[in-house]
SELOVEX-261363 format. One line per field, with one value per residue: z, x, y of N, C-alpha, C, O in turn; residue in three letters; residue number from 1. Coordinates in steps of 0.05 Angstrom, whole numbers, plus 5000, padded with zeros to 4 digits. Atoms other than C-alpha are relative to their C-alpha. Layout:
// residues N
nzz	(Z;...) $
nxx	(X;...) $
nyy	(Y;...) $
cazz	(Z;...) $
caxx	(X;...) $
cayy	(Y;...) $
czz	(Z;...) $
cxx	(X;...) $
cyy	(Y;...) $
ozz	(Z;...) $
oxx	(X;...) $
oyy	(Y;...) $
residu	(ALA;...) $
num	(NUM;...) $
//
This chain:
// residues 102
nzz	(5007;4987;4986;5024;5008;4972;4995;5026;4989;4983;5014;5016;4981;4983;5025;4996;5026;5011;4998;4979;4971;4990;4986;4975;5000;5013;4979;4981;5018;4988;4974;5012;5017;4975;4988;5009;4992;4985;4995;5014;4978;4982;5016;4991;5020;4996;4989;5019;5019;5022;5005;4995;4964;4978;5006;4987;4980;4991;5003;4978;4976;4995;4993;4968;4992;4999;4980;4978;5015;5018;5022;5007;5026;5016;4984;5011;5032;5018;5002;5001;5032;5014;5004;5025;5029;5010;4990;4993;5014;4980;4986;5020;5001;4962;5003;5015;4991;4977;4992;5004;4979;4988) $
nxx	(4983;5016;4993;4980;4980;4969;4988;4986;4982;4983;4987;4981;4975;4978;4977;5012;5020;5004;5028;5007;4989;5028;5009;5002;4962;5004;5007;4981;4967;4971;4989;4975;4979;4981;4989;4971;4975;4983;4973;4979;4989;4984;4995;4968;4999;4975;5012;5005;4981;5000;5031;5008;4995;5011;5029;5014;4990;5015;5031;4995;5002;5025;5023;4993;5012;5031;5012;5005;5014;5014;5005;5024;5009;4974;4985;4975;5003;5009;4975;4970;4997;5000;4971;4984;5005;5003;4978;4964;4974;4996;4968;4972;4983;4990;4982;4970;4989;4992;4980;4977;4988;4996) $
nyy	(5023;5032;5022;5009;4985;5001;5018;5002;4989;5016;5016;4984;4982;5014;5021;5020;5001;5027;5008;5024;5000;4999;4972;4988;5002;4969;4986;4999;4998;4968;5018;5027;4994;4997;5032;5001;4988;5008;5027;4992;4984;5018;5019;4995;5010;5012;5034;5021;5010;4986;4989;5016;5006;4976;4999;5009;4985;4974;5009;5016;4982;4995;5016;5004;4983;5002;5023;4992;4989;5004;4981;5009;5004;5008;5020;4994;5011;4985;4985;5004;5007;4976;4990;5026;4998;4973;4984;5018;4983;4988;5015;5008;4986;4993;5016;4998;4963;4996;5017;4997;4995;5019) $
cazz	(4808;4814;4862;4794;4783;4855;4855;4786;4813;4874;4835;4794;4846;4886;4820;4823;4751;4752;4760;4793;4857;4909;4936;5006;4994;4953;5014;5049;5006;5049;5107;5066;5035;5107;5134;5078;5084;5158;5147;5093;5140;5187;5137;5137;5061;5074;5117;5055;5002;4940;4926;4926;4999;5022;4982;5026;5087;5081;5061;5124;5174;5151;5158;5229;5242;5225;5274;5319;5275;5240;5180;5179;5122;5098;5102;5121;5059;5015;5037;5029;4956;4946;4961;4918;4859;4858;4909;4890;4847;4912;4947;4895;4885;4969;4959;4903;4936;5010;4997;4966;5030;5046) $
caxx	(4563;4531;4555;4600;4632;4662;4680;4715;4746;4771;4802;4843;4863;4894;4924;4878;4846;4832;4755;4759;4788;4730;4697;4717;4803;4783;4751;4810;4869;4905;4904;4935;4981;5010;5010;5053;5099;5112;5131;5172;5207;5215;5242;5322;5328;5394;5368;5346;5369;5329;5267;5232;5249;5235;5169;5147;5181;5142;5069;5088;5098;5034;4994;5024;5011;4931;4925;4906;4879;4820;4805;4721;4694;4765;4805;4881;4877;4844;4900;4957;4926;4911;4986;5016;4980;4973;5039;5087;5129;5129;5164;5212;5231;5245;5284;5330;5341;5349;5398;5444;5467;5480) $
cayy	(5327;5250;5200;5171;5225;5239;5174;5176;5242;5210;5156;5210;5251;5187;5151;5100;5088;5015;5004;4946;4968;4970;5038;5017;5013;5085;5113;5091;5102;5167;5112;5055;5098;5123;5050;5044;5095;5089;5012;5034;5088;5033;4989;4966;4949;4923;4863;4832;4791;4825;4868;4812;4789;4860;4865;4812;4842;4901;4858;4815;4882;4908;4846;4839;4914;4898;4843;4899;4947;4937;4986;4970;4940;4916;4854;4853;4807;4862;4908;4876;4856;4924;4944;4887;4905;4977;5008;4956;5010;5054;4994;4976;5043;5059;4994;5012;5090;5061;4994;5036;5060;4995) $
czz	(5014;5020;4979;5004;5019;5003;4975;5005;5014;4987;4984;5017;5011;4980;5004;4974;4998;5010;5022;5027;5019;5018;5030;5004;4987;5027;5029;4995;5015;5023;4988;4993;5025;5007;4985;5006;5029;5007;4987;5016;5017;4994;5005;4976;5005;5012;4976;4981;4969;5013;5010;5032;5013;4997;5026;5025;5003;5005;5035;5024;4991;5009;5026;5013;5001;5003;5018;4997;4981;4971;4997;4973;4979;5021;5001;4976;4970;4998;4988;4964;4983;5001;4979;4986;4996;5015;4996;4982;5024;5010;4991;5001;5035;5006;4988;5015;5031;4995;4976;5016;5014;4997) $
cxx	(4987;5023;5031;5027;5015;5008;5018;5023;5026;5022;5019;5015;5019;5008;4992;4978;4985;4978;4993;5004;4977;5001;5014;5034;5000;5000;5023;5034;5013;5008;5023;5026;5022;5006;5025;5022;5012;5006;5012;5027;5013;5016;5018;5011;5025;5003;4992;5014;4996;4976;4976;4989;4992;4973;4986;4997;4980;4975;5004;4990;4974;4972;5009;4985;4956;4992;4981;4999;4982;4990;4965;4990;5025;5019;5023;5012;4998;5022;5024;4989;5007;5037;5025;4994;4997;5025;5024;5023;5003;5025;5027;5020;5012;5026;5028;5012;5011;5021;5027;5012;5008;5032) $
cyy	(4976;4991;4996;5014;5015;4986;4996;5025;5001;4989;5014;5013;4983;4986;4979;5003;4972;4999;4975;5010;5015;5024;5004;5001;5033;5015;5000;5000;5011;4972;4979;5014;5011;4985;4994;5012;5002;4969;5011;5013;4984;4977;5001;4982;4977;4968;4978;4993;5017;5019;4988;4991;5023;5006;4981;5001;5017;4992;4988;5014;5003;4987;4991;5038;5006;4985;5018;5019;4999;5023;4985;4997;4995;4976;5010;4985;5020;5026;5001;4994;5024;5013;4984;5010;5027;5015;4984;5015;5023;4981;4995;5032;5014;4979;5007;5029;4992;4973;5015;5019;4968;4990) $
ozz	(5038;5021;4985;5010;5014;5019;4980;5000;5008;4987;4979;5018;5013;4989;5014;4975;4981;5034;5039;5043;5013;5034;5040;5027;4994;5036;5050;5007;5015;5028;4993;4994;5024;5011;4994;5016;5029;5027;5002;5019;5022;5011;5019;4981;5005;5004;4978;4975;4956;5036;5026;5044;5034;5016;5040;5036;5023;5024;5052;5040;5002;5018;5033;5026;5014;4990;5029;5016;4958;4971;4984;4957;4956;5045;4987;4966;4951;4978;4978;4946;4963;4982;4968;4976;4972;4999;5006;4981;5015;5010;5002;5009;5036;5019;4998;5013;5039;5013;4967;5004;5039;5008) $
oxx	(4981;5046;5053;5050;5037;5027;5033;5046;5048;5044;5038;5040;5042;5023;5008;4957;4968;4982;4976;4987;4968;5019;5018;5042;5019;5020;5024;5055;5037;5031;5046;5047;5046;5030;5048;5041;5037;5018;5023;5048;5037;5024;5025;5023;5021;5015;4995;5035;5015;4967;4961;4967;4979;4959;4969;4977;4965;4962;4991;4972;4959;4951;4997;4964;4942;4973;4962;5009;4991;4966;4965;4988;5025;5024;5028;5032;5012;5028;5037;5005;5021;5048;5046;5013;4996;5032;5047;5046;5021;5049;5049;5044;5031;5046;5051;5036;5030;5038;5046;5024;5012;5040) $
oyy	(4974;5002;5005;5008;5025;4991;4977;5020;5009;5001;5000;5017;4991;4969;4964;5015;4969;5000;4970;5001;5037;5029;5026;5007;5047;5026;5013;4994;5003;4965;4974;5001;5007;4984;4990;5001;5004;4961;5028;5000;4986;4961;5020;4961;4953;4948;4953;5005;5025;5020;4998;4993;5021;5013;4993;4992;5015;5002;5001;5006;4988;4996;4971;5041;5021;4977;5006;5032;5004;5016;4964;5016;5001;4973;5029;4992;5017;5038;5019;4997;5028;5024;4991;5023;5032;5033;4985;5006;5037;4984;4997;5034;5029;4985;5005;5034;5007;4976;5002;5036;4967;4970) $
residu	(UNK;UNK;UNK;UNK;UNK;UNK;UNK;UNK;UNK;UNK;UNK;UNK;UNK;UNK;UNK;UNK;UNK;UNK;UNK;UNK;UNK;UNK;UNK;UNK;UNK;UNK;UNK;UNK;UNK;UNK;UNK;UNK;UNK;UNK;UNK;UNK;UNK;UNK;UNK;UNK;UNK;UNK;UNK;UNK;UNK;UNK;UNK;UNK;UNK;UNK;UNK;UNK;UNK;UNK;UNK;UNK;UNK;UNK;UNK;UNK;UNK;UNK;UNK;UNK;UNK;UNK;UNK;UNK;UNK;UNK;UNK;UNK;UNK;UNK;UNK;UNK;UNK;UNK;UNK;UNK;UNK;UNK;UNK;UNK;UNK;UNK;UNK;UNK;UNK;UNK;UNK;UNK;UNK;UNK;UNK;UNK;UNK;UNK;UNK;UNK;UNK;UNK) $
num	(1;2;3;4;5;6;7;8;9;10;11;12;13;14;15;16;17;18;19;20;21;22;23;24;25;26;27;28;29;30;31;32;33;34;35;36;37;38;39;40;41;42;43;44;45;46;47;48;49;50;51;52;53;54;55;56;57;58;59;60;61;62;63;64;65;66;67;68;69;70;71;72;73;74;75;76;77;78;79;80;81;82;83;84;85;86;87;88;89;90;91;92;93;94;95;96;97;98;99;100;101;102) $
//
């Protein structure tokens, strides 16, 4: 198996089809995807006004949590883009399942 085609693998196994999204957010997906879920975890939907407001809640904690964590070869810019545009139906749905305990 080439180079390509573990990296085309990759990309299937983590639900990541879109081409564009760069080798080194790939190589570091399991991490992003825990960062996410323990803000999420630590999240308190209820504090906010919508989705919206908490979407940016959550982008906010993580780009505060990687003041003082670097992920090499990644901005906390490239992160937080990468979580906007590819986990933002994770957030939404943690949203709608945790503010109805509210």
């Amino acid at each position: 198996m080439n180079l390509q085609e573990q990296i085309s693998r990759m990309k299937s196994m983590m639900g990541v089809i879109d081409e564009n999204v760069p080798i080194n957010v790939i190589r570091r997906l399991k991490t992003i995807k825990q960062l996410l879920d323990v803000t999420l975890d630590n999240s308190h939907p209820c504090d906010f006004d919508d989705e919206n407001h908490f979407k940016e809640g959550i982008l906010y904690d993580i780009d505060t949590f990687l003041i003082g964590y670097e992920m090499e070869g990644m901005s906390s810019g490239e992160i937080k883009d990468f979580i906007d545009e590819y986990l933002s139906e994770e957030i939404r749905r943690h949203y709608i399942n945790a503010s109805e305990d509210c």
